[in-house]
MARBA-3410 file (N, C-alpha, C, O; in Angstrom, 1 decimal):
67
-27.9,-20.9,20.9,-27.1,-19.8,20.4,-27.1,-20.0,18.9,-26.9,-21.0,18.3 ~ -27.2,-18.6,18.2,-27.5,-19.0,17.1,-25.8,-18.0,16.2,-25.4,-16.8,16.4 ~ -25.4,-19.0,15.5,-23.7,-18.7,14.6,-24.5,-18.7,13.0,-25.5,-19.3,12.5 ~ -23.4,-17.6,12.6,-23.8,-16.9,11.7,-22.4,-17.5,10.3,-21.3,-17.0,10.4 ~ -22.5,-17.9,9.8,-21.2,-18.4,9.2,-21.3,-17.1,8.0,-22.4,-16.8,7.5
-19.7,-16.4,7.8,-19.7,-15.5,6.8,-18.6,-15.9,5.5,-18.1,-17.0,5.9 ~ -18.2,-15.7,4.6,-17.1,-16.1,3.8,-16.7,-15.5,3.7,-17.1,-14.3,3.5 ~ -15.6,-16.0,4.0,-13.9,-15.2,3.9,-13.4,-15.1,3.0,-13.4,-16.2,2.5 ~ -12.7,-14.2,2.2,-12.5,-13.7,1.2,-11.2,-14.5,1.2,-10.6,-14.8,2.1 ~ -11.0,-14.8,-0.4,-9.3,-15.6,-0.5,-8.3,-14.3,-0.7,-8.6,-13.1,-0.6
-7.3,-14.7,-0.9,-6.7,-14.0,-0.7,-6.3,-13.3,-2.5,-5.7,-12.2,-2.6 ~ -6.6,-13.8,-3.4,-6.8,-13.7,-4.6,-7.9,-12.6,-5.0,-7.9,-11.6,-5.8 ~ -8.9,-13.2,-4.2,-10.0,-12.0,-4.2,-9.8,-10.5,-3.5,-10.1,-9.4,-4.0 ~ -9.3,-10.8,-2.2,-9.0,-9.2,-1.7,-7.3,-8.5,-2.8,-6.8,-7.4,-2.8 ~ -7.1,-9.3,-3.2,-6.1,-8.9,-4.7,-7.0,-8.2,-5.8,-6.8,-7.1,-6.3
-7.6,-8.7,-6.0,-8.4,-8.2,-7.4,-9.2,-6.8,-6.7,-8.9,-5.7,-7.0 ~ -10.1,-7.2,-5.8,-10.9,-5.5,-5.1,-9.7,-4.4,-4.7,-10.0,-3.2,-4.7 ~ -8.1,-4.9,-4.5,-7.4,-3.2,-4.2,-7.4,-2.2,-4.4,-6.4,-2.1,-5.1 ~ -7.6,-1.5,-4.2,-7.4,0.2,-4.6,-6.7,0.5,-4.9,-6.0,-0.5,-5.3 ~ -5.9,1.8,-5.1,-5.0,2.6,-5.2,-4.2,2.7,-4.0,-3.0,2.5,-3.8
-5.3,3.1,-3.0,-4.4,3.5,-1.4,-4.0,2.5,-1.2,-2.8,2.3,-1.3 ~ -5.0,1.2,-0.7,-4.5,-0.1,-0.8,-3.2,-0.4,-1.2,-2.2,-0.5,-0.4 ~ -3.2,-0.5,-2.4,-2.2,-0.6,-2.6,-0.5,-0.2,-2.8,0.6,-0.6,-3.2 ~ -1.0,1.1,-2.1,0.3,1.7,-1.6,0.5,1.3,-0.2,1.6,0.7,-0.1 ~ 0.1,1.5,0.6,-0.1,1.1,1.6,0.8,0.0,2.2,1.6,0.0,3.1
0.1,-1.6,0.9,1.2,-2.5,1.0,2.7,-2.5,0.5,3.5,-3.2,0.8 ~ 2.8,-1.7,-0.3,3.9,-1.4,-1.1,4.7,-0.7,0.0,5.9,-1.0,0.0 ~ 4.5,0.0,0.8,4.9,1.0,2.0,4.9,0.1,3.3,5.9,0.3,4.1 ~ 4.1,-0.7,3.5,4.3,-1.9,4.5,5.5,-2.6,4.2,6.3,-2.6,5.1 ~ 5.7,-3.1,3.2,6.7,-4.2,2.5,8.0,-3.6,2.6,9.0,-4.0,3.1
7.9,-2.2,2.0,9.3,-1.4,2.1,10.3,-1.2,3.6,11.5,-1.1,3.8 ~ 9.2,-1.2,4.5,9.1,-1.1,5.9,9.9,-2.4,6.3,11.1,-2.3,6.7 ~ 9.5,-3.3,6.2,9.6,-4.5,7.2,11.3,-4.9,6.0,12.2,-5.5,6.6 ~ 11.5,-4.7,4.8,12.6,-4.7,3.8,13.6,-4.5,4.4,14.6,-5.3,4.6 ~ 13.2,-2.9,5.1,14.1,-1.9,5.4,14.6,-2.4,6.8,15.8,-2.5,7.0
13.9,-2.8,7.9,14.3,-3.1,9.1,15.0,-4.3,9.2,16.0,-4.5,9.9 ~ 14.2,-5.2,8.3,15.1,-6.6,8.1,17.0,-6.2,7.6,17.9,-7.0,8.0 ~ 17.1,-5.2,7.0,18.7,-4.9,6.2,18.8,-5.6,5.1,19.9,-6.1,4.8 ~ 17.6,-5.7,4.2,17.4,-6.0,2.9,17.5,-5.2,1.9,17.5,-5.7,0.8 ~ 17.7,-3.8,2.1,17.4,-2.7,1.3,18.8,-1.6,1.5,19.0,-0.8,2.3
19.6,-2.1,0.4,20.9,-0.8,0.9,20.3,0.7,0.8,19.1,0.9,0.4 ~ 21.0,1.6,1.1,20.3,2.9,1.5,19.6,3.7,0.3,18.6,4.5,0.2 ~ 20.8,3.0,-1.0,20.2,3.5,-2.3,19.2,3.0,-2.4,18.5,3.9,-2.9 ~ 18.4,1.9,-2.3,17.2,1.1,-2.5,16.5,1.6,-1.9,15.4,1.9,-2.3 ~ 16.9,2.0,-0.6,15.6,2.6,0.5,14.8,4.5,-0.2,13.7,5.0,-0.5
16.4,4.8,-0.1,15.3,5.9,-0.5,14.5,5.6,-2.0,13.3,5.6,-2.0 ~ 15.2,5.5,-2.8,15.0,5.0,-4.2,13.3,4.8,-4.1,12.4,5.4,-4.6 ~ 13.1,3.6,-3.1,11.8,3.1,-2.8,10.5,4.2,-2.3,9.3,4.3,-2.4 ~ 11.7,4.9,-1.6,10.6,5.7,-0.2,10.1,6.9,-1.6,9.0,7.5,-1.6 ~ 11.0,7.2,-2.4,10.4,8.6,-3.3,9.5,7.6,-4.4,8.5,8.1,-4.8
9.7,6.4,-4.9,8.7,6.0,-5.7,7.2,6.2,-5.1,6.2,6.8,-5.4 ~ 7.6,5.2,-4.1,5.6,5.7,-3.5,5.4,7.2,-3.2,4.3,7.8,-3.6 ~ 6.3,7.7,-2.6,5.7,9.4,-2.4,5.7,10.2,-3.3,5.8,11.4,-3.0 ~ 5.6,9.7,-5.0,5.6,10.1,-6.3,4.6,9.3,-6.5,3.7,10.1,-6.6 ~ 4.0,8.2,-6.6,2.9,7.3,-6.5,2.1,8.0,-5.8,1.5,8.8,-6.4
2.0,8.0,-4.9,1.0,8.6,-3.2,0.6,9.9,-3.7,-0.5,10.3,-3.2 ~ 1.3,10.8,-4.7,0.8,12.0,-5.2,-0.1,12.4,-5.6,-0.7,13.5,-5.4 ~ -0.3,11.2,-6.4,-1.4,10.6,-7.5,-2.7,11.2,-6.4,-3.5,12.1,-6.9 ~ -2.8,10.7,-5.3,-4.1,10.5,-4.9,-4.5,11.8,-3.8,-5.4,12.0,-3.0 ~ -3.4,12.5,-4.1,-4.1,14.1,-3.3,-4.5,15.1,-4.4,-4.1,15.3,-5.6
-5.4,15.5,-3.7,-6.0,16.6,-5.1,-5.0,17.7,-5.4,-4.1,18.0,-4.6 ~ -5.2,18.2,-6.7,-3.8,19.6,-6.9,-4.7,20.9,-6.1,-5.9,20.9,-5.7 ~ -3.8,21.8,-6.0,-4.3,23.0,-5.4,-5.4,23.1,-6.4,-6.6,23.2,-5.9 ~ -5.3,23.2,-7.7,-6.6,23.8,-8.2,-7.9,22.9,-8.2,-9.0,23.3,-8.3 ~ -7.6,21.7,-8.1,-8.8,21.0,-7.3,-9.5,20.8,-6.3,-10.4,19.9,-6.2
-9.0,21.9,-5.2,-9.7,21.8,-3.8,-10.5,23.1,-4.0,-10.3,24.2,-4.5 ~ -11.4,22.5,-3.3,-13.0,23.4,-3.6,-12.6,24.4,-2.2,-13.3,25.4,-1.9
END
């Protein structure tokens, strides 16, 4: 049987390749798990939830850019 060994990316390195979405994504992950834990008073939550969905804006096209 023939094993193919691949490298695994550190974790430093899938840091440096992130994106944009990426990186909302975890920002919105993080907020999540914040929020359920009772880490985040309600001012913080929303506070949080409109930063990224003002962030997240960023990456839809405007009306006058959809073909």
């Amino acid at each position: 049987m023939k094993t193919t060994k691949t490298k695994q990316k550190t974790v430093f390195e899938k840091a440096q390749e992130m994106t944009l979405p990426q990186s909302i994504q975890v920002l919105t992950e993080t907020a999540n798990v914040a929020q359920k834990a009772g880490l985040l008073s309600v001012e913080d939550s929303v506070l949080v939830a409109r930063a990224i969905e003002v962030v997240g804006q960023g990456l839809m096209p405007k009306a006058s850019e959809k073909a």
